[in-house]
C-alpha positions in Angstrom: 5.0 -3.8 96.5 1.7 -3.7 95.1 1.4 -5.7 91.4 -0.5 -3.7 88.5 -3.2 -6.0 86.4 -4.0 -4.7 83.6 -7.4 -6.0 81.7 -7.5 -5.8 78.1 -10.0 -8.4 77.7 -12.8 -5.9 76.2 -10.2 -4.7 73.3 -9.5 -8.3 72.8 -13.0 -9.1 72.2 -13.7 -6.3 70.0 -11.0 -7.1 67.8 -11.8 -10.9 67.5 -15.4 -9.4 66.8 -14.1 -7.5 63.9 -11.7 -9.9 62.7 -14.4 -12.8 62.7 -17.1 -10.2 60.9 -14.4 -9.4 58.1 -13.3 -12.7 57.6 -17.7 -13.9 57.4 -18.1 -10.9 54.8 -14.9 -12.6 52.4 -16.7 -15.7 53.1 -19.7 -14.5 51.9 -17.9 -13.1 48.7 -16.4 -16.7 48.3 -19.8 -18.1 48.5 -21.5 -16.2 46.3 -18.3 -16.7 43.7 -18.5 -20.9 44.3 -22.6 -20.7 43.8 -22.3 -18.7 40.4 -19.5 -21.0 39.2 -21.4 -23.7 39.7 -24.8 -22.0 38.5 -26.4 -23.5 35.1 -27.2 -20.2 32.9 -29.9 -19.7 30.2 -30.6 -16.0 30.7 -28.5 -15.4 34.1 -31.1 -14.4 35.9 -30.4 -17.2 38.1 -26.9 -16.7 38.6 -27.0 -12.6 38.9 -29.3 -13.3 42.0 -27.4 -14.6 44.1 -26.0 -12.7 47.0 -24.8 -12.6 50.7 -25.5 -10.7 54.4 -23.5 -10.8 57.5 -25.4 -10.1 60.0 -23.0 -10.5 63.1 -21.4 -13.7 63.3 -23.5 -15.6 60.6 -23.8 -15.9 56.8 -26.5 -15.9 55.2 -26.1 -17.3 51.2 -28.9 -17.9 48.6 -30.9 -16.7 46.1 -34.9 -14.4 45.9 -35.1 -16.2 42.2 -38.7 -18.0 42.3 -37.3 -21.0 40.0 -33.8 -21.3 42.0 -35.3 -24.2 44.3 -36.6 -26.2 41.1 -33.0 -25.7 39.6 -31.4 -27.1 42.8 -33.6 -29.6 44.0 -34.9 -30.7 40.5 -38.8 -30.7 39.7 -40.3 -34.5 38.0 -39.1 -33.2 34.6 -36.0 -31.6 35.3 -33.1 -33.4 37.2 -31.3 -31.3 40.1 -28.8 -29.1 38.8 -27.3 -28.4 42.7 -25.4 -24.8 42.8 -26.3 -23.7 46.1 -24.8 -26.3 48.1 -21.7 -27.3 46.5 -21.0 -23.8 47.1 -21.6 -24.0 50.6 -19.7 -27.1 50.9 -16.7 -26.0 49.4 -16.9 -22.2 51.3 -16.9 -23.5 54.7 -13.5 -25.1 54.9 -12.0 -21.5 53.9 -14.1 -19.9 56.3 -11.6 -21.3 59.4 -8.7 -20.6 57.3 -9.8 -16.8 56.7 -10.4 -16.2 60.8 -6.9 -18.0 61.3 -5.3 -14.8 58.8 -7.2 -12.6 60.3 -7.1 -12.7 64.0 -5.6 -10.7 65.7 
């Protein structure tokens, strides 16, 4: 008697494509949460800039303000208020924790 193998290895991969873009999307919202907690404000500018793309399976996380680099690294005059990468730091640990929830 003939045995039946089925393959549904392509659904599989699909899914874990899906799951793994949803759960970089919350990571991205998670991201951008940590960075504007951790943002200095004077006007907000700063902290109403910063944003998030999935593009496939990365991240991307930052900021198009032109004095955001000054504010994280610091400048001569100004000491290094960091926003950016405590953010990141405390984002990536969640980001294993969100693909565990949501695979499927």
């Amino acid at each position: 008697m003939p045995t039946k193998v089925t393959w549904k290895g392509d659904k599989f991969l699909r899914d874990m494509e899906g799951a793994t873009e949803a759960a970089m999307e919350e990571a991205g919202s998670l991201f951008v949460a940590e960075a504007q907690r951790y943002c200095p404000v004077d006007t907000g500018k700063l902290r109403d800039s910063i944003r998030s793309e999935v593009s496939g399976l990365e991240m991307f996380g930052g900021t198009d303000c032109e004095y955001a680099l000054d504010v994280e690294l610091g400048t001569r005059r100004m000491p290094p208020q960091q926003f950016l990468r405590p953010a990141f730091d405390s984002t990536v640990p969640l980001v294993v924790q969100i693909l565990e929830q949501k695979a499927p």
